[in-house]
C-alpha positions as CSV (number, residue, x, y, z in Angstrom):
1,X,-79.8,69.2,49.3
2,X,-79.4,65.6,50.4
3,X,-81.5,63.3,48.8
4,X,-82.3,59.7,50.2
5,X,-83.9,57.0,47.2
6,X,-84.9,53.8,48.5
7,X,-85.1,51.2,45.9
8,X,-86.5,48.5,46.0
9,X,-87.7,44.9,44.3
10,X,-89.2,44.8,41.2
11,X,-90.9,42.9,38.3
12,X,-88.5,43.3,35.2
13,X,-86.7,46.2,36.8
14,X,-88.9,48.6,36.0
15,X,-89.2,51.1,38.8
16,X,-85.6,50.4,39.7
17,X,-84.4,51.9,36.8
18,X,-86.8,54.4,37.9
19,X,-85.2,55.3,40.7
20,X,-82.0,54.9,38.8
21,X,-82.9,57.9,36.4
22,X,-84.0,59.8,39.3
23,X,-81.1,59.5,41.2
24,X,-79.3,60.6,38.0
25,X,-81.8,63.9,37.2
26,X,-80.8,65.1,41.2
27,X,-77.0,64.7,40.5
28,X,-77.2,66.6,37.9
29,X,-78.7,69.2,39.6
30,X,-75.9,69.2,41.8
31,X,-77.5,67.4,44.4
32,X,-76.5,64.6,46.8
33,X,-77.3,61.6,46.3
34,X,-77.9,58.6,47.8
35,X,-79.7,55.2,46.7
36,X,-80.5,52.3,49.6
37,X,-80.9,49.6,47.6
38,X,-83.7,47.0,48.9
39,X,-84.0,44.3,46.2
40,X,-82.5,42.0,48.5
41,X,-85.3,41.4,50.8
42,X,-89.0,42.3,51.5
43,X,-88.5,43.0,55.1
44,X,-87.2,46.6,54.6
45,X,-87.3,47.8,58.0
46,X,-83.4,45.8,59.1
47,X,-81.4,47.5,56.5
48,X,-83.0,51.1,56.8
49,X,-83.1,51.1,60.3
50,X,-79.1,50.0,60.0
51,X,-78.6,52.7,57.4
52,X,-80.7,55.1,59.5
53,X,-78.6,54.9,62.3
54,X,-75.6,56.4,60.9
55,X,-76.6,58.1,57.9
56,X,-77.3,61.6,59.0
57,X,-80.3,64.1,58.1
58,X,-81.9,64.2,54.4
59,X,-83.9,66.7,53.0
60,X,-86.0,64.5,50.7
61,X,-86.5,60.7,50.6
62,X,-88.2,59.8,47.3
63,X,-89.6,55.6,47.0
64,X,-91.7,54.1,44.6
65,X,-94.3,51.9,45.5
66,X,-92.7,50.7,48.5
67,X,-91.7,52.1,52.5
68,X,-95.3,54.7,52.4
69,X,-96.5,52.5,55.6
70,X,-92.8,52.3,57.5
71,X,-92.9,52.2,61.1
72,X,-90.3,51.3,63.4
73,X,-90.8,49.9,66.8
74,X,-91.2,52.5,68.3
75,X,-93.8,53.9,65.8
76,X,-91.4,56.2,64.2
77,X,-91.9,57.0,60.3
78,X,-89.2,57.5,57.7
79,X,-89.5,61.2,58.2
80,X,-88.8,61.0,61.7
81,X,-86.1,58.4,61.3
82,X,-83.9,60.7,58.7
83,X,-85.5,64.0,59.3
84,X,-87.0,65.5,55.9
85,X,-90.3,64.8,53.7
86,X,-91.1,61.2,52.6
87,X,-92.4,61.4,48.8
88,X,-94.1,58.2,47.8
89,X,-94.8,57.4,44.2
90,X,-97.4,55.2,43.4
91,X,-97.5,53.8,39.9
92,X,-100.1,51.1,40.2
93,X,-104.0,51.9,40.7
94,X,-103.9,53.4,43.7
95,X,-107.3,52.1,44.9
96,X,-105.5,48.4,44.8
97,X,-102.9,49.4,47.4
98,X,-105.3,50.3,50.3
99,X,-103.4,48.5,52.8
100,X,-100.5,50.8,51.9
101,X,-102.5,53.9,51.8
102,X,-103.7,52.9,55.6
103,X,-100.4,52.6,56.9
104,X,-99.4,55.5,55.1
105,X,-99.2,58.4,57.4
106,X,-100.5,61.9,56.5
107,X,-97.4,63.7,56.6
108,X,-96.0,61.9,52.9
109,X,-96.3,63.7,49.8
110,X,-98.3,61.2,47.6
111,X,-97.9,61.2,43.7
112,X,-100.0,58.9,41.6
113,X,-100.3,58.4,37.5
114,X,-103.7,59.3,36.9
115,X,-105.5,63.0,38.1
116,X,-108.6,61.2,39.1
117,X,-106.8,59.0,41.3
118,X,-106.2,62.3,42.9
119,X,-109.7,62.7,43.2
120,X,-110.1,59.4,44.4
121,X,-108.5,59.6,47.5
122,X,-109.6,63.1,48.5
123,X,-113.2,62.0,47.6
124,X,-112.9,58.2,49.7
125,X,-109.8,59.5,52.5
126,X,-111.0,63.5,52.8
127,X,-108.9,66.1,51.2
128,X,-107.3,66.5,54.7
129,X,-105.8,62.9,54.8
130,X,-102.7,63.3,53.2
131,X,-100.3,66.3,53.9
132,X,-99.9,66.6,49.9
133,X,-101.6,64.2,46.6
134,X,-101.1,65.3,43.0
135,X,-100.5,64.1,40.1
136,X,-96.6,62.6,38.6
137,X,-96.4,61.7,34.9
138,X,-94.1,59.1,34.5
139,X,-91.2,60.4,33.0
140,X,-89.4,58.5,29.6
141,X,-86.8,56.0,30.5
142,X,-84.2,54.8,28.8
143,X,-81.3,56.9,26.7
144,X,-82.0,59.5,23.4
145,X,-81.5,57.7,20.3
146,X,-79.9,60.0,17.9
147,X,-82.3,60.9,15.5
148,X,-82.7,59.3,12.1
149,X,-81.6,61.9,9.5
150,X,-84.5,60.9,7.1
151,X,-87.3,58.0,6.4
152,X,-85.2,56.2,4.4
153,X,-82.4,56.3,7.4
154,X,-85.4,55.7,10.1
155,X,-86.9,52.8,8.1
156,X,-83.5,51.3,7.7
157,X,-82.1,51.4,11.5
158,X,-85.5,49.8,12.7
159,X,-86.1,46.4,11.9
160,X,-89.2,46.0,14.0
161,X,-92.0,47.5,12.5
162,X,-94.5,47.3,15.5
163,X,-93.5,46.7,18.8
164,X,-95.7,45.7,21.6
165,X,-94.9,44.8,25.2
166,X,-96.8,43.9,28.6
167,X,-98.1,40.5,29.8
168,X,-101.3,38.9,28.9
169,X,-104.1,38.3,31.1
170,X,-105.9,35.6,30.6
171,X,-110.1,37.1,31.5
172,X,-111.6,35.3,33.7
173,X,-115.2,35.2,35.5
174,X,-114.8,38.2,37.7
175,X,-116.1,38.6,41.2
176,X,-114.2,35.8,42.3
177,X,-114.8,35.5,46.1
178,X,-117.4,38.3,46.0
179,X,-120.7,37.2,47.4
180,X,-124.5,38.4,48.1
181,X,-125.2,42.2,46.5
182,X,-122.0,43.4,46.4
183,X,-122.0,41.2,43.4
184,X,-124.4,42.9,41.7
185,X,-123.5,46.3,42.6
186,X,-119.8,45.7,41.0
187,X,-121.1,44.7,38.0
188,X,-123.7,47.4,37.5
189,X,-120.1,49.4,38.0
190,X,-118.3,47.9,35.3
191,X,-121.6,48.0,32.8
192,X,-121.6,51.9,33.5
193,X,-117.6,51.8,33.0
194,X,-117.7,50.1,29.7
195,X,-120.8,51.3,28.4
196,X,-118.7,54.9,28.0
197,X,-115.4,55.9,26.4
198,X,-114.0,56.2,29.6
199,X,-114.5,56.9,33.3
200,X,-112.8,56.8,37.1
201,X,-113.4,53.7,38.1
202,X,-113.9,54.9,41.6
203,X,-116.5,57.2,39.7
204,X,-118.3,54.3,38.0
205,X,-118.9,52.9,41.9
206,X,-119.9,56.2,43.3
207,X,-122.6,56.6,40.5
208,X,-123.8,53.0,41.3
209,X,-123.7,53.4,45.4
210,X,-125.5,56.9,45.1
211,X,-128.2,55.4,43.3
212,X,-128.8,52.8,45.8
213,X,-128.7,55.3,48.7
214,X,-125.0,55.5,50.1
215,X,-124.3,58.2,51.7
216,X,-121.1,58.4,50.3
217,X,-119.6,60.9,53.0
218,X,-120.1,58.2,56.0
219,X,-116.7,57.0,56.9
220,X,-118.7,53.6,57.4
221,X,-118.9,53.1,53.3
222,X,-114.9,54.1,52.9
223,X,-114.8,49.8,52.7
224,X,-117.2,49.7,49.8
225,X,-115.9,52.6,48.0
226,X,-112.1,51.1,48.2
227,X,-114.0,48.3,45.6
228,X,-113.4,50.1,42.8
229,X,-110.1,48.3,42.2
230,X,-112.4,45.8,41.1
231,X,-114.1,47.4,38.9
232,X,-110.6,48.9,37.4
233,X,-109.2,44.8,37.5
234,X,-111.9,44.0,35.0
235,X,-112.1,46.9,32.4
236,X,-108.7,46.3,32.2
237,X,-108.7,43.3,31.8
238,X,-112.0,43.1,29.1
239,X,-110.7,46.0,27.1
240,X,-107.2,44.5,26.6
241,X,-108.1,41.7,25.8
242,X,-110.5,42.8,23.0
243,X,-107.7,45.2,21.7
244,X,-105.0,41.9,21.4
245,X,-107.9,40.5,19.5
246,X,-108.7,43.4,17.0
247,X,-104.8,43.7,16.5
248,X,-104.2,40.3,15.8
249,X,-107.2,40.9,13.2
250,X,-105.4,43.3,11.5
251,X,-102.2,41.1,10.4
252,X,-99.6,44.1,11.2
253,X,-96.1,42.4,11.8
254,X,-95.2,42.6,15.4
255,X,-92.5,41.8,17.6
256,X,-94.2,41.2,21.4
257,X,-92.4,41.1,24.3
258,X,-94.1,40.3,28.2
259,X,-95.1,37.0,29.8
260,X,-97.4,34.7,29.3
261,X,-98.5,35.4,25.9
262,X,-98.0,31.8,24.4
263,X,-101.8,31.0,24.7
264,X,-102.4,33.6,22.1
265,X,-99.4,33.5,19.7
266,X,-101.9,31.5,17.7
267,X,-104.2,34.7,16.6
268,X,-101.3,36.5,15.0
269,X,-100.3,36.0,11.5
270,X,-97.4,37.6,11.7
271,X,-95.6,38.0,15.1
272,X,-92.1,37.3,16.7
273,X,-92.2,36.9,20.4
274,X,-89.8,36.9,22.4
275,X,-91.1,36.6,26.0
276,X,-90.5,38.7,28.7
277,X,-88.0,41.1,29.3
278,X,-86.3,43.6,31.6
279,X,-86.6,47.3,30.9
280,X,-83.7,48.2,30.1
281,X,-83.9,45.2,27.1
282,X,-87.2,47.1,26.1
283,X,-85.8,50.7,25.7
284,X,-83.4,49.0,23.6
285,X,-85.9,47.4,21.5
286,X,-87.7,50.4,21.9
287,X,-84.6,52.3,19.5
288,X,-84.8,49.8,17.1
289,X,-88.6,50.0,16.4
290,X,-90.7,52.0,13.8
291,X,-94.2,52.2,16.1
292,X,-95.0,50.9,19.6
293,X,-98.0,50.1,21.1
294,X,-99.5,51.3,24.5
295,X,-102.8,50.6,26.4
296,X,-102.9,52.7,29.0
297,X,-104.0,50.7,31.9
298,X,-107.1,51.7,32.8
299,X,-105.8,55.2,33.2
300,X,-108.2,57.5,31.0
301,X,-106.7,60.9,32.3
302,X,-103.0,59.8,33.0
303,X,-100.0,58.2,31.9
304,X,-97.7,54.9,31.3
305,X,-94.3,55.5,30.5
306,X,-94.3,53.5,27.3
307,X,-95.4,56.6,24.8
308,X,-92.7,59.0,26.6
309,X,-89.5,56.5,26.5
310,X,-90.7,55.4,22.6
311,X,-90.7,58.4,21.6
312,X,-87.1,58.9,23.3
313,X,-85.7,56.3,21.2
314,X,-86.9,57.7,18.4
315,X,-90.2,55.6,17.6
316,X,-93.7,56.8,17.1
317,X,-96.8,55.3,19.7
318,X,-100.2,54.0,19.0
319,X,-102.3,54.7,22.1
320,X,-105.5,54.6,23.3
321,X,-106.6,58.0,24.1
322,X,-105.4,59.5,27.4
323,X,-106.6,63.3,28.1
324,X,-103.3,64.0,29.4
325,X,-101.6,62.5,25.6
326,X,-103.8,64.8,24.6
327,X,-103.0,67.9,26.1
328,X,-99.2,67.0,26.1
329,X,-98.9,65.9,22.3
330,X,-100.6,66.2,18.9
331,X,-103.0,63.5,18.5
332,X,-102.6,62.9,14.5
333,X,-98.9,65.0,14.0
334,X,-96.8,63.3,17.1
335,X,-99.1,60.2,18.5
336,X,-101.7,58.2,17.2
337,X,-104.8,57.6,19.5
338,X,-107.6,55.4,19.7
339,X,-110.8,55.2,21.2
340,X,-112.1,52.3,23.1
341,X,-115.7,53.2,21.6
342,X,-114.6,53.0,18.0
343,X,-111.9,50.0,17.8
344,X,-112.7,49.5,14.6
345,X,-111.3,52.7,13.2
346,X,-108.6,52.7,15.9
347,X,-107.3,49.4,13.9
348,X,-107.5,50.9,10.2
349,X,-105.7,54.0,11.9
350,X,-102.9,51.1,13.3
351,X,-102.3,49.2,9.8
352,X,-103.0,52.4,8.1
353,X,-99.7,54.0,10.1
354,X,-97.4,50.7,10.8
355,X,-97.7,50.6,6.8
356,X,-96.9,54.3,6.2
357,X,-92.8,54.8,7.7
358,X,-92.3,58.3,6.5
359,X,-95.1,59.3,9.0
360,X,-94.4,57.2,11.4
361,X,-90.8,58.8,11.3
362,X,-92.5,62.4,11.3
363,X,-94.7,61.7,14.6
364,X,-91.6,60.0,16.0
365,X,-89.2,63.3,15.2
366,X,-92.0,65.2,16.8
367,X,-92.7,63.5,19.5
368,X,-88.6,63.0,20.6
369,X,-88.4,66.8,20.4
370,X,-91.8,67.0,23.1
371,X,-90.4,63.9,25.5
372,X,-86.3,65.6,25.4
373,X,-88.2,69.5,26.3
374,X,-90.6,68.0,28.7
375,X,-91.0,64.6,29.5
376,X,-87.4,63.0,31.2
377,X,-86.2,62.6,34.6
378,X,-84.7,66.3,34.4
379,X,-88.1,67.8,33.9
380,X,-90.2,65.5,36.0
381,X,-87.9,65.8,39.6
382,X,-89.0,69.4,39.9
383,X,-92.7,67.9,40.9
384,X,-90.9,65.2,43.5
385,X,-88.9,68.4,45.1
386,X,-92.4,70.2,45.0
387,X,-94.3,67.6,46.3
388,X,-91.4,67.5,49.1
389,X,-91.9,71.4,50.1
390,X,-96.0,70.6,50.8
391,X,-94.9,68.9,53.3
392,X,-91.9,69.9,54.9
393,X,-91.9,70.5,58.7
C-alpha cells in the first residue's frame, strides 16, 4: 500500500512528530511511505498541487489537523487529486475548528480524541455528514526507556520527581464579544458543565437550548449549537487553573515546562521551570521523571498523549479521570486519577504518591507494559487504515 502523510506546521512540534511516528508504524508494516512536508508555509495548496502532479496514485493520505477543507481550483479534493481515502485527525476540540469541518468534504474519514466528540458531530452535522467519524486515541510518543530494574534503580535514574508540562492560561472574563441572550444562555452552559464531574460540552448547550425551546434538529440552530467551544474554552480554562492552584498548595517539587507560566512561578514552593519546550525535549524529560502530570483538556471520555508516552519512558501519571484511562488502565495499580469534584483528595492522593517512589515505580512498570501492548504508533495505525476502508471508493 502507498501511503501519503502530509505534515505540516506546528506549536512545539508536536503533531509533526506525530506524523513522524506514524510514518514509521506504516514502514514497518512494510508499507510505502511517503511524508510531504508543509512546515514551510500556510498556503498548502502550491506544494501539494506540485507534488500532486507527478506523484502517482496513493491508497491512503493520513494529515493531522491540517488539508480536511483542500480544494483546488477546479474544486478537486485531496482524494480526487491522488486517488485514495483522505483520513483527517483532529486533535483539538473539534467544535473549535468549524470552519474546517465546513470545508471538509463528506468523503474523509474523521478521527477525533474524545467519543463524544463523535457524538457531537453526528448530533449538530447528521450522522450522514461525514463518510466515516470515530474515535483515535493518541498514541504514546517518544522512544521505550528501558525499564528500571528496581526502586532503588528507578529513584536513582530520575532526578525529577514531578514533572508537569503545558502552557498557562491566564482566565479571563469570558464571553468576550458575546452580546444580548446568547450571553446568558453560555453561561447557564458552563454552570451546568461545572456544577458535575464531567460532561460534553456540546451536551451542556443542548440541555440549556432544549430547555429554552430549540428545536435542536432545525438545521437553522446548527450556528448556536457550534457554541459549545465556548463553553469547552472556559471549563478548561477554570478547572486548570484551580488545579495549578491546589498543586502549588501542596508543596510537591516540580519541574514545569510550557509557556507563559512566569506569572505563577510565585505560588510554588518548590518548582524548577524551564519554559517551553519542543516534544521531543519533553519525552526526554519524560524518561528522566518519577510521576507526570496530565489534565486532560476538557476531554472527560478521551485522551491526551501525555499519560501514554509517560508511561513509555518509564514514569507513572497523575490524571484527572478520563473514562477511557479508565477502561484502558488500573486506576490505583497503573495511573493515579482524580476527580474534578473532590480536588481535595485528588491532592493528598498527588503528595501522597510523588512522596512514595516504590509505587510510583510499580504503576510506572505497569503501565509501560499496557502503553508497549497497546498504546504506540504500531497499535494505533490499524484504526487510520480502518478509518481509510469506510471510505474508500
Amino acid at each position: 500500500m502507498r501511503i501519503l502523510i502530509l505534515k505540516g506546521r506546528s506549536q512545539y512540534g508536536g503533531t509533526r512528530l506525530f506524523c513522524d511516528h506514524a510514518a514509521a508504524a506504516f514502514r514497518r508494516r512494510g508499507e510505502a511511505v511517503e511524508v510531504l512536508d508543509l512546515g514551510h508555509t500556510d498556503d498548502i495548496a502550491a506544494p501539494v498541487l506540485a507534488h500532486a502532479a507527478g506523484a502517482g496514485r496513493f491508497d491512503l493520505i493520513f494529515s493531522i489537523n491540517i488539508a480536511g477543507g483542500f480544494r483546488d481550483g477546479a474544486g478537486r479534493t485531496l482524494s480526487d487529486l491522488y486517488g485514495g481515502p483522505h483520513v483527517l485527525w483532529l486533535t483539538d476540540y473539534v467544535l473549535s475548528q468549524t470552519e474546517r469541518l465546513r470545508a471538509t468534504p463528506p468523503s474523509t474519514a474523521l478521527l477525533l480524541v474524545d467519543p463524544t466528540q463523535v457524538d457531537a458531530v453526528r448530533a449538530i452535522y447528521g450522522p450522514q455528514r461525514f463518510g466515516h467519524v470515530s474515535f483515535f486515541p493518541h498514541p504514546a510518543v517518544g522512544e521505550a526507556a528501558p525499564p528500571d530494574a528496581s526502586a532503588d534503580a528507578f529513584l536513582a535514574r530520575r532526578p525529577i520527581p514531578v514533572l508537569w508540562s503545558g502552557g498557562f492560561q491566564q482566565p479571563e472574563p469570558p464571553w468576550t464579544g458575546v452580546e444580548g441572550p446568547a450571553r446568558q444562555v453560555l453561561q447557564a452552559a458552563l454552570d451546568l458543565a461545572l456544577s458535575v464531574e464531567w460532561t460534553p460540552p456540546h451536551v451542556a448547550l443542548d440541555t440549556v437550548l432544549r430547555t429554552l425551546g430549540l428545536d435542536l434538529s432545525d438545521p437553522a440552530n446548527v450556528g448556536a449549537r457550534e457554541t459549545a467551544h465556548l463553553v469547552d474554552v472556559e471549563v478548561r480554562r477554570t478547572r486548570r487553573f484551580e488545579f495549578l492552584k491546589a498543586v502549588a498548595a501542596t508543596g510537591v517539587p516540580l519541574h514545569i515546562v510550557g509557556a507563559g507560566w512566569e506569572s505563577q512561578l510565585h505560588r510554588f514552593k518548590n518548582a524548577a521551570y524551564e519554559g517551553p519546550v519542543e516534544m521531543n525535549r519533553m519525552a526526554e524529560l519524560m524518561a528522566q521523571s518519577r510521576l507526570v502530570l496530565n489534565t486532560n483538556g476538557n476531554f472527560g471520555a478521551g485522551s491526551h498523549e501525555r499519560p501514554f508516552s509517560a508511561a513509555l519512558a518509564g514514569a507513572a501519571s497523575f490524571s484527572d479521570f478520563s473514562r477511557y484511562y479508565a477502561e484502558v488502565f488500573a486506576p490505583g495499580r497503573d495511573i493515579e486519577l482524580f476527580y474534578w469534584k473532590d480536588l481535595d483528595a485528588g491532592m493528598t492522593a498527588l503528595s501522597a504518591l510523588a512522596a512514595d517512589p516504590e509505587r510510583a515505580f510499580a504503576y510506572a512498570h505497569a503501565a509501560q507494559a499496557k502503553t508497549l501492548a497497546h498504546h504506540t504508533w504500531d497499535r494505533r495505525i490499524d484504526l487510520i487504515a480502518s478509518a481509510a476502508d469506510a471510505v474508500r471508493r
